[in-house]
C-alpha atoms as a printed R data frame, in Angstrom:
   type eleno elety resid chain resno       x      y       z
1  ATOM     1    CA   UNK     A     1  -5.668 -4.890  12.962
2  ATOM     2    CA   UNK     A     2  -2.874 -2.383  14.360
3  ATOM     3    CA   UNK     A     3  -1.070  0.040  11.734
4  ATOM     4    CA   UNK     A     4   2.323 -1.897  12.786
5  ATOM     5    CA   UNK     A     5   0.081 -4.966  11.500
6  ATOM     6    CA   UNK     A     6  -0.632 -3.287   7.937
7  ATOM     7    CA   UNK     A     7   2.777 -1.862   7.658
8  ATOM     8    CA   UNK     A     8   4.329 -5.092   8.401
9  ATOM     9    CA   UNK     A     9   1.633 -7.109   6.039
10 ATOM    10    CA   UNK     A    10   2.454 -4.657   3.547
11 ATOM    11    CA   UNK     A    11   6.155 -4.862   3.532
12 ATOM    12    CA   UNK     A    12   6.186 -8.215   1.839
13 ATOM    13    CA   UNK     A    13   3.736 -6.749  -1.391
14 ATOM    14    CA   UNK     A    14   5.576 -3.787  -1.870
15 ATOM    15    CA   UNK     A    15   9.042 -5.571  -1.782
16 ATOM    16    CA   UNK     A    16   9.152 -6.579  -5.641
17 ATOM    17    CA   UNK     A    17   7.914 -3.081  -6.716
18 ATOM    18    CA   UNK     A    18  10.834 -0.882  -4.434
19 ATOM    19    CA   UNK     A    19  13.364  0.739  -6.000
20 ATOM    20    CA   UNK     A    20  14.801  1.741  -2.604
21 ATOM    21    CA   UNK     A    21  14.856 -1.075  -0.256
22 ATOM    22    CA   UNK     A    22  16.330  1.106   2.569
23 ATOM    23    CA   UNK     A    23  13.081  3.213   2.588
24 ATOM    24    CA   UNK     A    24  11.251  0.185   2.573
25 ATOM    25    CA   UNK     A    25  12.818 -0.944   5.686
26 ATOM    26    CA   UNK     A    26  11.665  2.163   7.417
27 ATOM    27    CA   UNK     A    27   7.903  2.359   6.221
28 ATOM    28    CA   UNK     A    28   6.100  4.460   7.967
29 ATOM    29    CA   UNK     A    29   2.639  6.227   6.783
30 ATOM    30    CA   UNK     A    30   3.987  9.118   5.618
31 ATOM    31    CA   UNK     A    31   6.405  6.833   3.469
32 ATOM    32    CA   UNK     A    32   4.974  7.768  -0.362
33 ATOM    33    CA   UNK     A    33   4.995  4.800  -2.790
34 ATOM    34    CA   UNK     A    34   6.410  7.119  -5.634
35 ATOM    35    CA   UNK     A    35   8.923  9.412  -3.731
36 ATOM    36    CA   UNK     A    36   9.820  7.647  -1.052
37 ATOM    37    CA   UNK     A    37   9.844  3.755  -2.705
38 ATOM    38    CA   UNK     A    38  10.431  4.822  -6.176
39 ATOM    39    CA   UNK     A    39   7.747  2.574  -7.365
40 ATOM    40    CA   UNK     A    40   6.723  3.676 -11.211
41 ATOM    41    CA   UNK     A    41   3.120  4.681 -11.923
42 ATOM    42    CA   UNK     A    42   2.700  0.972 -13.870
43 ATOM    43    CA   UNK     A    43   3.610 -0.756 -11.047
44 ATOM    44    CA   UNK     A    44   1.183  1.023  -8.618
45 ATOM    45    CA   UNK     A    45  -1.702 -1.225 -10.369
46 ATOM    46    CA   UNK     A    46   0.414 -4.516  -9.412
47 ATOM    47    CA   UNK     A    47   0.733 -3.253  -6.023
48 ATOM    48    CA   UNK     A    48  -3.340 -2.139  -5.574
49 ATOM    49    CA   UNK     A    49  -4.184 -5.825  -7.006
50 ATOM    50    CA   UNK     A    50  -1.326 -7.319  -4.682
51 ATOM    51    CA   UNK     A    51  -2.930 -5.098  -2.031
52 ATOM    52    CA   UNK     A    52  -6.436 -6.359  -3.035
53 ATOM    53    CA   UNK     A    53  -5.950 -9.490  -2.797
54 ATOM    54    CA   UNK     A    54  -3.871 -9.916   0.551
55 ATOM    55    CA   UNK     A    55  -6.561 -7.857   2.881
56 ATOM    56    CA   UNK     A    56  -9.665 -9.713   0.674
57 ATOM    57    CA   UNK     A    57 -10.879 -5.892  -0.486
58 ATOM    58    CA   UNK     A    58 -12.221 -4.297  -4.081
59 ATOM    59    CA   UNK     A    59 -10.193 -1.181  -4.209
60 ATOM    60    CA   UNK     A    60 -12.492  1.303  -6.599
61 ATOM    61    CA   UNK     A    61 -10.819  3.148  -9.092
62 ATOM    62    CA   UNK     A    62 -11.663  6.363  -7.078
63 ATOM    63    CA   UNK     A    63  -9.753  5.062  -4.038
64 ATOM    64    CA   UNK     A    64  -6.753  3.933  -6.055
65 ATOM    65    CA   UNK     A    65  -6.067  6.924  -7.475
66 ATOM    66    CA   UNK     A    66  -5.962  8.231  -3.881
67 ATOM    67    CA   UNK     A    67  -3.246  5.500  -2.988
68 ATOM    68    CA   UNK     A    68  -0.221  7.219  -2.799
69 ATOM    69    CA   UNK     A    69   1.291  6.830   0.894
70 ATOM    70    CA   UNK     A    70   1.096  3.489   2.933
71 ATOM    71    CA   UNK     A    71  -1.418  5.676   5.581
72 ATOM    72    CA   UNK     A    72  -3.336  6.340   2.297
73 ATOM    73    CA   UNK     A    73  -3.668  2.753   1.765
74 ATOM    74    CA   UNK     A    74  -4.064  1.436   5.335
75 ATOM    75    CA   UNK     A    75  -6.905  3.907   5.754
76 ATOM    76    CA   UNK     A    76  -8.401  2.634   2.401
77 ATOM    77    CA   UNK     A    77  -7.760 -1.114   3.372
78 ATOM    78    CA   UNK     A    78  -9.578 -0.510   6.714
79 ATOM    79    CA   UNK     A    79 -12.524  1.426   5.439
80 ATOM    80    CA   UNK     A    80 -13.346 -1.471   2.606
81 ATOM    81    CA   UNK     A    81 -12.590 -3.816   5.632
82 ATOM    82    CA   UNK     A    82 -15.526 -2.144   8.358
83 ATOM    83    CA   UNK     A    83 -17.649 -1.621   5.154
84 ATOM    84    CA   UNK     A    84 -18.167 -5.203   5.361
């Protein structure tokens, strides 16, 4: 799967959680799910579950807590992914 694939796949998931929808119209990797999205700490946990369950991947407690950009969690997605 492309980045443009993840970053469109995870458009749709992070929708409910944005606080700024214009930023969500322009994610990018570097686009930070607390910063840039305004997404509250509480609602990362949705959005890792959301996450798990669209790409079919256990994200470990370790990785989560390194899930703060969309790169972060593309590169996380895809690792769990080949890992298979």
């Amino acid at each position: 799967m492309e980045q443009q694939e993840y970053i469109d796949k995870l458009k749709p998931i992070l929708a409910p959680y944005a606080k700024d929808q214009e930023a969500l119209q322009r994610l990018t990797r570097d686009t930070s799910f607390i910063r840039d999205l305004k997404i509250n700490s509480a609602n990362l946990v949705d959005v890792v579950l959301d996450v798990e369950e669209a790409f079919d991947v256990e994200i470990d407690n370790e990785s989560m807590e390194k899930m703060l950009t969309v790169g972060a969690a593309i590169d996380i997605v895809q690792a769990k992914q080949d890992a298979r």
